[in-house]
C-alpha positions in Angstrom: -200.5 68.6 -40.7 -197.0 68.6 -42.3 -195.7 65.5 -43.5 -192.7 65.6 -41.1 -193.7 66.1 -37.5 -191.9 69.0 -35.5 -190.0 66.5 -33.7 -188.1 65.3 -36.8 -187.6 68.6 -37.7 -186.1 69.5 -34.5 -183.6 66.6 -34.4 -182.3 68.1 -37.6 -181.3 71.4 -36.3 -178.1 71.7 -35.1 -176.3 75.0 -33.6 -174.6 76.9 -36.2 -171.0 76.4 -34.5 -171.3 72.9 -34.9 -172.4 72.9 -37.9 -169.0 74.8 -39.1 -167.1 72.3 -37.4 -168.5 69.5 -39.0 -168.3 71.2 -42.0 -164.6 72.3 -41.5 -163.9 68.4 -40.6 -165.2 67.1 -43.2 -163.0 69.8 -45.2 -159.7 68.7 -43.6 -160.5 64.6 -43.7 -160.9 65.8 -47.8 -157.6 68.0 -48.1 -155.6 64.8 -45.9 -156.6 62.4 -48.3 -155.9 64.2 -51.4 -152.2 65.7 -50.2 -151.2 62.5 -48.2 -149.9 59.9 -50.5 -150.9 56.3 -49.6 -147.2 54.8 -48.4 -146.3 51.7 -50.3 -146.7 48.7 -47.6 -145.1 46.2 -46.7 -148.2 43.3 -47.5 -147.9 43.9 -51.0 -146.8 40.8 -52.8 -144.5 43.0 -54.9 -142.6 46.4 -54.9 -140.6 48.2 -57.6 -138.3 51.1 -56.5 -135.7 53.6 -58.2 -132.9 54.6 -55.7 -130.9 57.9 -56.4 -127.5 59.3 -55.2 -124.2 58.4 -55.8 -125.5 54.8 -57.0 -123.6 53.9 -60.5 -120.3 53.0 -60.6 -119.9 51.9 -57.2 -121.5 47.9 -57.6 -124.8 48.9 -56.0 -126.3 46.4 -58.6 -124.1 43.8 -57.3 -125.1 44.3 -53.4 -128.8 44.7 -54.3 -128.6 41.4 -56.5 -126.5 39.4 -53.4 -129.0 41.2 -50.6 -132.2 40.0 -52.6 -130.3 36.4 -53.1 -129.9 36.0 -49.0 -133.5 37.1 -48.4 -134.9 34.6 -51.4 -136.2 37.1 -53.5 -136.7 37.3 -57.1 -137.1 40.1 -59.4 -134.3 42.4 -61.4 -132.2 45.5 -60.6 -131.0 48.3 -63.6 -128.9 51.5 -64.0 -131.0 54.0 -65.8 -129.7 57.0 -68.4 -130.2 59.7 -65.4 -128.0 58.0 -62.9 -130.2 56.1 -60.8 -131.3 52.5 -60.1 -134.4 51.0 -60.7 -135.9 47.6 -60.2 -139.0 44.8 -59.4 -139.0 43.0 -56.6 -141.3 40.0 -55.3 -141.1 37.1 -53.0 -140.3 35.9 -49.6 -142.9 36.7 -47.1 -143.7 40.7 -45.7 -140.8 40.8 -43.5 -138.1 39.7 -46.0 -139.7 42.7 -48.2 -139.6 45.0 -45.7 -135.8 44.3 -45.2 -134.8 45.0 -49.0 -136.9 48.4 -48.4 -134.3 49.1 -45.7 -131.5 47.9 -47.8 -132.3 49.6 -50.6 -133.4 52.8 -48.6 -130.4 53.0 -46.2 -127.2 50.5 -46.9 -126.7 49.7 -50.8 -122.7 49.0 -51.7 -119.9 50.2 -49.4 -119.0 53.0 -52.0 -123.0 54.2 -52.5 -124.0 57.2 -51.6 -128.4 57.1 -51.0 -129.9 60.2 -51.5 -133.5 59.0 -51.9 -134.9 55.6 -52.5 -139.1 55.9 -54.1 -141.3 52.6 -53.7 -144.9 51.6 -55.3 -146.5 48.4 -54.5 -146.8 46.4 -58.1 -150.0 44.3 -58.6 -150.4 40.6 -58.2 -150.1 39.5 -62.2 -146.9 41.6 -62.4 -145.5 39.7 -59.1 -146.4 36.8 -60.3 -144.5 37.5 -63.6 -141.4 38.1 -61.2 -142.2 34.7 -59.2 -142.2 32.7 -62.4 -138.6 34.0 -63.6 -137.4 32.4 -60.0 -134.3 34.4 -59.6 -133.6 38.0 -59.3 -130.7 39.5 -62.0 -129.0 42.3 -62.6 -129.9 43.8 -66.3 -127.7 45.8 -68.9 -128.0 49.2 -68.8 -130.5 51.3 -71.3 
């Protein structure tokens, strides 16, 4: 006698159909993973971002300083040599966060034009780096 009786090699057969839609499943969960990019959230203690359009010139540094300030958040904003903005910021609690994403995705300075406003979550030592300067500023230009 076998080592595996014939009911345990019974259980194991499955109809091929199924078997191509498990496989096929287990395809697409793969290909969903890999194309979808995880979306920063909200939880993270920390967030930089870089915000393009119309976005120099027109005190969007200003706004996103005075926006941050009203929340109570810290970190810094900065023009960059290709025309956008980029910055760090940390603080307050997931809600106040969440409202800077909006700002910075969506409102900016009256004279701002947003075309497209990128977010990653930062790690825990860099938002504490950002916690321990205690204010957020606006720094000179590369």
């Amino acid at each position: 006698m076998s080592k595996h009786s014939s009911k345990s090699r019974d259980f194991f057969k499955l109809p091929k159909r199924r078997v191509s839609e498990i496989a096929l499943f287990l395809v697409a969960t793969v290909v969903l993973y890999l194309l979808v990019p995880t979306a920063p959230t909200d939880a993270a203690p920390a967030f930089s971002f870089e915000v393009a359009g119309k976005v120099q010139g027109v005190s969007f540094r200003r706004h996103t300083r005075d926006a941050a300030a009203e929340l109570g958040l810290v970190g810094w904003v900065q023009n960059t040599p290709v025309g956008t903005v980029v910055g760090e910021v940390a603080g307050g609690d997931a809600g106040r966060r969440k409202k800077m994403r909006a700002f910075l995705r969506s409102v900016g300075s009256p004279r701002s034009r947003i075309d497209s406003a990128a977010f990653e979550d930062l790690d825990v030592e860099r938002a504490a780096g950002l916690l321990k300067d205690g204010t957020f500023h606006v720094r000179k230009s590369d």
